[in-house]
N, CA, C and O of each residue as an XYZ file, in Angstrom:
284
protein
N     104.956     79.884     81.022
C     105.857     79.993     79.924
C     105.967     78.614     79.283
O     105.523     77.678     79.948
N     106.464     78.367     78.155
C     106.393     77.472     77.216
C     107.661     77.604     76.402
O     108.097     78.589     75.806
N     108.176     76.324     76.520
C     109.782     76.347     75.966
C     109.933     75.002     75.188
O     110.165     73.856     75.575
N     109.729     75.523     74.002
C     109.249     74.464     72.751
C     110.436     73.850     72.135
O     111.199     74.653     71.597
N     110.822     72.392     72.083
C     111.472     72.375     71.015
C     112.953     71.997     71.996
O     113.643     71.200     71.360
N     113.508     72.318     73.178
C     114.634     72.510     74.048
C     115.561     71.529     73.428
O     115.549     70.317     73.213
N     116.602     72.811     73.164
C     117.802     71.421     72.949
C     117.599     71.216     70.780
O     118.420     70.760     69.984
N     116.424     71.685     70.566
C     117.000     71.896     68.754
C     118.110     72.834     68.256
O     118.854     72.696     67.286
N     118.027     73.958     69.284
C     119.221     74.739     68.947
C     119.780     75.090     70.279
O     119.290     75.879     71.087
N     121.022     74.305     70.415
C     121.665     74.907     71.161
C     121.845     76.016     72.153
O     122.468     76.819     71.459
N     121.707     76.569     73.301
C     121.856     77.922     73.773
C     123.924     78.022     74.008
O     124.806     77.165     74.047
N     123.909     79.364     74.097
C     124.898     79.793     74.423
C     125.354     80.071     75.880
O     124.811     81.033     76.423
N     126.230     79.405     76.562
C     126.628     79.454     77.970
C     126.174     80.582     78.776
O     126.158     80.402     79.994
N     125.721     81.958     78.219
C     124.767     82.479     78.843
C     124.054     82.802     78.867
O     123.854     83.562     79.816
N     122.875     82.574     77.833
C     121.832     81.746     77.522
C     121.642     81.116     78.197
O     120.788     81.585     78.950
N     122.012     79.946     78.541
C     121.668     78.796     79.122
C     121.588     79.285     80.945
O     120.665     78.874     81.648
N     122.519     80.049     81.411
C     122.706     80.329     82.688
C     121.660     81.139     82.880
O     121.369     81.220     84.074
N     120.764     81.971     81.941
C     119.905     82.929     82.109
C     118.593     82.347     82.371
O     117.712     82.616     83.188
N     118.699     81.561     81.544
C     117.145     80.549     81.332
C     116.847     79.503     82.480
O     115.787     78.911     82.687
N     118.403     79.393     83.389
C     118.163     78.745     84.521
C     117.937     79.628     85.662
O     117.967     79.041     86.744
N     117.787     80.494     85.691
C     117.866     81.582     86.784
C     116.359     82.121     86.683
O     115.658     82.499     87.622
N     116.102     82.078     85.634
C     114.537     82.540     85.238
C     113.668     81.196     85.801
O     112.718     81.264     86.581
N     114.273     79.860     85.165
C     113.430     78.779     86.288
C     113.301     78.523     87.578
O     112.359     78.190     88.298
N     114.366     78.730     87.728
C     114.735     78.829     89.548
C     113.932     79.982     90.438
O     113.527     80.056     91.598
N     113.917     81.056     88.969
C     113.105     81.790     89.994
C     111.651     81.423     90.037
O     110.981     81.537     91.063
N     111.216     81.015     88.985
C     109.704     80.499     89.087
C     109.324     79.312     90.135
O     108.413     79.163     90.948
N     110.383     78.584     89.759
C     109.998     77.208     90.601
C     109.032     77.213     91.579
O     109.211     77.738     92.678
N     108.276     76.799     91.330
C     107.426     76.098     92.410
C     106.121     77.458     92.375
O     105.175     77.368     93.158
N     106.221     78.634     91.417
C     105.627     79.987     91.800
C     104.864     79.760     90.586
O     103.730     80.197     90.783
N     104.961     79.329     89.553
C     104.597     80.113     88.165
C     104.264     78.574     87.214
O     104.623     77.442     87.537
N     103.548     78.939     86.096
C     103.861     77.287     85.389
C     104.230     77.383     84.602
O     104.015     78.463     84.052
N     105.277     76.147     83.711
C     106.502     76.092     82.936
C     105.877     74.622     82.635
O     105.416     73.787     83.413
N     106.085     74.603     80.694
C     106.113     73.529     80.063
C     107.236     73.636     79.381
O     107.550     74.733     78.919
N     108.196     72.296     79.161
C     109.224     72.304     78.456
C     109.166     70.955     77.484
O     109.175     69.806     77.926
N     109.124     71.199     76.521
C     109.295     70.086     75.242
C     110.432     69.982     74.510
O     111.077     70.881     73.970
N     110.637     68.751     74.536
C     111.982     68.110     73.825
C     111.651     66.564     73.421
O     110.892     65.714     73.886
N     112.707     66.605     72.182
C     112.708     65.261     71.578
C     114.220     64.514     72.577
O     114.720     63.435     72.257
N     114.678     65.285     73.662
C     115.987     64.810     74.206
C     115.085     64.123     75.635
O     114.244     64.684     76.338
N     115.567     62.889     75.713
C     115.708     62.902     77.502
C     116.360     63.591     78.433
O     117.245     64.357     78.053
N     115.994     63.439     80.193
C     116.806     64.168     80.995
C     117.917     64.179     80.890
O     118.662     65.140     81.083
N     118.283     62.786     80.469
C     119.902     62.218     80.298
C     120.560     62.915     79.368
O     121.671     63.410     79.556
N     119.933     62.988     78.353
C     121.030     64.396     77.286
C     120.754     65.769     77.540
O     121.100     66.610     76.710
N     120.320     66.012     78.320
C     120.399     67.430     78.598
C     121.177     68.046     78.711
O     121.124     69.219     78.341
N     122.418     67.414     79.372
C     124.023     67.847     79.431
C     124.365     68.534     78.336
O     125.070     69.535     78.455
N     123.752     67.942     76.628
C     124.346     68.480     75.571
C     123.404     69.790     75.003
O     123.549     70.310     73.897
N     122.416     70.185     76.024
C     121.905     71.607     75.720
C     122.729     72.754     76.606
O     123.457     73.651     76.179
N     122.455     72.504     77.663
C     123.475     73.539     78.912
C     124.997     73.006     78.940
O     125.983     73.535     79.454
N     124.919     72.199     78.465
C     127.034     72.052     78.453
C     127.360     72.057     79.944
O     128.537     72.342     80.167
N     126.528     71.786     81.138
C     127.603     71.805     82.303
C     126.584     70.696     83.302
O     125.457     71.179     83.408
N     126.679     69.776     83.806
C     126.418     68.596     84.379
C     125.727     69.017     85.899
O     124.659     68.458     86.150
N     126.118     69.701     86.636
C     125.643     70.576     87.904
C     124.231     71.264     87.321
O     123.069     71.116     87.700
N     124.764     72.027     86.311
C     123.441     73.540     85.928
C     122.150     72.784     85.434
O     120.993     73.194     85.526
N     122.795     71.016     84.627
C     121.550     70.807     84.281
C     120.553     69.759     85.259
O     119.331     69.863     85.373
N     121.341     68.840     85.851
C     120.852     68.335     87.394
C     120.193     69.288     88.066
O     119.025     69.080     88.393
N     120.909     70.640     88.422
C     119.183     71.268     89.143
C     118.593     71.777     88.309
O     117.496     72.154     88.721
N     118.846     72.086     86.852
C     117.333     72.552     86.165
C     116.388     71.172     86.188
O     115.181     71.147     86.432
N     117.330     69.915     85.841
C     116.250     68.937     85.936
C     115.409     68.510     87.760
O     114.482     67.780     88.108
N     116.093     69.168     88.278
C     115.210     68.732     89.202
C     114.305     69.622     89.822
O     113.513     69.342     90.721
N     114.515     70.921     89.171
C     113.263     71.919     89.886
C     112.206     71.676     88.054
O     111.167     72.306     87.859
N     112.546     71.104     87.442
C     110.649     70.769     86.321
C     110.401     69.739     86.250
O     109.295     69.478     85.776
N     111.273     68.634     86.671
C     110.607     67.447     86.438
C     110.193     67.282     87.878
O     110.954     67.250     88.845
N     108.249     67.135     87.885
C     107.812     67.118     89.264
C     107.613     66.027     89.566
O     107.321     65.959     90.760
N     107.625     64.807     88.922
C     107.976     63.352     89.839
C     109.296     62.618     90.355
O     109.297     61.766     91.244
N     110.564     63.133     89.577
C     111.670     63.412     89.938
C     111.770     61.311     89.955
O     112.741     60.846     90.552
N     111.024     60.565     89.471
C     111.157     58.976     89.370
C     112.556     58.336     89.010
O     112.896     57.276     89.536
N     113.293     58.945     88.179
C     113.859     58.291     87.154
C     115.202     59.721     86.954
O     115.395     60.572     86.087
N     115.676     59.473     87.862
C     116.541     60.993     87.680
C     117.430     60.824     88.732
O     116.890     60.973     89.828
N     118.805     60.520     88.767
C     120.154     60.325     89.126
C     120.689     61.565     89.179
O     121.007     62.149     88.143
N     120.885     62.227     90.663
C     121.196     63.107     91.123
C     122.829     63.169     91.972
O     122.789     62.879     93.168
N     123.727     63.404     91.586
C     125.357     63.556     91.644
C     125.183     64.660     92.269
O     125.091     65.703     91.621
N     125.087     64.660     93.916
C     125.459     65.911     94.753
C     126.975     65.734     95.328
O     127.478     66.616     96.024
């Protein structure tokens, strides 16, 4: 799957919860490209919730280098 663009328009809180549940389920099973003009760091302002987007960022970004994880 291919998710172009992330973060030009906004999703809606469940939207956003759907599209993480669909990654989660792929993770590690299936392949997923995601493009954005945002860093990991603003991602907060696509999913609106700080938890949901820490593990979306950490099940696609597969070097995980540069990524501050608040468990």
């Amino acid at each position: 799957m291919i998710l172009d663009k992330m973060g030009y328009i906004p999703p809606t809180k469940v939207s956003a919860e759907l599209l993480f549940h669909l990654i989660t389920d792929w993770y590690e099973r299936k392949s997923l490209i995601i493009t954005s003009n945002l860093e990991f760091s603003q991602w907060n302002r696509i999913f609106g919730d700080a938890r949901l987007t820490a593990a979306l960022v950490y099940r696609v970004h597969p070097l995980r280098l540069h990524i501050k994880l608040h468990r």
